[in-house]
C-alpha positions, 0 to 999 in steps of 0.5 A: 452391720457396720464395722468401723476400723480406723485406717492406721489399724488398716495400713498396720496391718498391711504393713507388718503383712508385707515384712513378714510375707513378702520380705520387704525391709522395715526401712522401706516401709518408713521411708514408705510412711514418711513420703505419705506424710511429706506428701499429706502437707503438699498442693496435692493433698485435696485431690490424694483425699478426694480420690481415697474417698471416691474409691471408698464410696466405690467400695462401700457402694455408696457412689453413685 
């Protein structure tokens, strides 16, 4: 069975897990939200994507 999620839902709900349980501030988790996109629009972009699938592919294990 395959369940598709997307990956906003994902990191949502690890983000409102880490306010309430473990006391992090909300601006923390903007500033958080913001340097990702900051960093999506930089030279580093190809290699953060190649790297997140890579570990998903370890994850899924479908890499070989």
């Amino acid at each position: 069975m395959t369940v598709s999620l997307p990956l906003v839902l994902i990191l949502g709900a690890i983000a409102w897990a880490s306010i309430k349980f473990l006391g992090v501030r909300i601006w923390v988790a903007v500033v958080i939200a913001l340097f990702g996109f900051w960093l999506s629009h930089t030279f580093l972009a190809p290699a953060i994507e190649t790297g997140t699938r890579g570990g998903v592919g370890v994850v899924d294990g479908t890499h070989h």
